[in-house]
Steps between C-alpha positions, in 0.01 A plus 500: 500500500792742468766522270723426761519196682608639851423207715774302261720836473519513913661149493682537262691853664565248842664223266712777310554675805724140625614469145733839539593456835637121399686691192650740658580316854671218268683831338585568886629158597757534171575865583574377887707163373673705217576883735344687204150663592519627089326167441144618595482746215540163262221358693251815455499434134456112566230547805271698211499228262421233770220696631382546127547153426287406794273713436445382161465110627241585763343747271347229286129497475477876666655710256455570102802239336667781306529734767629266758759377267575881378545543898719246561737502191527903528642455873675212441665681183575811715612295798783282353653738246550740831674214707680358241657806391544629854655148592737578202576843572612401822708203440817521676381791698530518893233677694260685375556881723178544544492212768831568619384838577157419634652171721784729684172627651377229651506443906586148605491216215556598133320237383208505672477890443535370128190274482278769694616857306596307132328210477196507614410796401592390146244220477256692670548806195533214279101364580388862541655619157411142305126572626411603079610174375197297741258746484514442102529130516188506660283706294237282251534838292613416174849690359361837395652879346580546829712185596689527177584873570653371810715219318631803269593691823687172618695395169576900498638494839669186497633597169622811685658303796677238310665732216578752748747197732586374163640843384632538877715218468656528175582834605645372799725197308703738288794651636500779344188598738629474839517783688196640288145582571258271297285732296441346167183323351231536767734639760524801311131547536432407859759390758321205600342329220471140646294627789273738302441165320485266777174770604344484148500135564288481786304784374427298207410171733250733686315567210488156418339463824251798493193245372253756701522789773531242777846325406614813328452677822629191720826482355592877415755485810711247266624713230500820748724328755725330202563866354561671834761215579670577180500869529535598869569135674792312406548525175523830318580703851772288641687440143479910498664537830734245413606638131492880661860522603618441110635788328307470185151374636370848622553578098334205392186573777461866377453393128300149568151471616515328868237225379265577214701451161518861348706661248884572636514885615789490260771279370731318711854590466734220432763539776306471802679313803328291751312141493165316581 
């Protein structure tokens, strides 16, 4: 008998599989109703904790206890902060430009162009990338050096993640900071530090997964595709292009590390003029 139970793991990826596409075509149905397609980047953080959660229900009897429930409460953790604080962030906010921009591309029906390009494809990342959390639910291996190395790498990337927003927004509530580049705290050390930790995180939930060569090597595409989303998909490459026309941001680029947090080239003058 394996570590892994892979006969329960392969029905459990089908039943997570419908739980993210009901999450995020429920996300879909709102977005349509409400004419804001923002709403499916509340649902990503949502769909993860469901799939966790359902993991960790039909997990029980295949899987060492603490490591299913270290699985599940990680992801669910991770999950909600993000879509409660982007749900906050974008109170009051029209849409998001990043669907404007991709929608005005569409031939024939927006919406329709929506579900197939946005929404799907976000359920389908969202099953690929969650693939850690049921490999480790799974695993009779009991919590080892190794597992708790990769709950350091996730409380040190979610840490990351949530002070870096936090710092964002405060920054971003004063006043006295509009018109200015954010690059205090962690921003002064790399210019995205909620992505670089939203990597560590799943970084951390694939080592939590890595029981033996077999899952370790079965879900290495989740952390690889989560980190090249951040850094050349849609998140650290479009906010790049977007920020490149300020004034001050070329400044702030040539003295801050793109993604790994390193030292400032040198200190950031005061009077800088431009915004994130």
């Amino acid at each position: 008998m394996t570590a892994t139970d892979w006969g329960a793991l392969g029905f459990n990826l089908a039943v997570s599989a419908g739980v993210a596409g009901a999450v995020i075509l429920a996300a879909f149905a709102v977005a349509v109703r409400c004419g804001l397609h923002r709403i499916v980047d509340i649902a990503w953080g949502i769909a993860f904790a469901a799939v966790a959660l359902t993991t960790w229900l039909l997990s029980a009897g295949h899987g060492d206890d603490r490591r299913r429930l270290l699985a599940w409460a990680a992801t669910a953790v991770w999950g909600l902060r993000l879509a409660a604080h982007i749900a906050w962030r974008s109170r009051s906010h029209g849409e998001d430009r990043r669907y404007t921009a991709l929608l005005d591309k569409a031939r024939g029906n927006r919406t329709w162009y929506a579900l197939r390009t946005v929404y799907l494809a976000q359920a389908a990342l969202v099953w690929l990338i969650s693939l850690p959390v049921q490999a480790a639910s799974y695993s009779s291996v009991p919590l080892n050096s190794l597992a708790f190395c990769g709950i350091a790498v996730w409380a040190l990337g979610l840490g990351f993640e949530a002070v870096g927003d936090h710092q964002l927004a405060r920054f971003k509530q004063d006043p006295a900071h509009r018109g200015r580049i954010m690059n205090q705290g962690l921003w002064a050390w790399t210019r995205h530090p909620n992505y670089f930790g939203d990597s560590l995180v799943w970084w951390g939930l694939y080592l939590l997964a890595c029981t033996s060569w077999q899952p370790a090597l079965a879900v290495l595409l989740s952390p690889v595709l989560m980190t090249l989303l951040l850094t050349v998909g849609s998140g650290k490459r479009l906010l790049e292009k977007h920020m490149a026309h300020r004034p001050a941001y070329a400044a702030y680029a040539t003295r801050t590390s793109g993604f790994l947090p390193m030292p400032p080239k040198k200190p950031a003058p005061a009077n800088q003029i431009g915004t994130r």
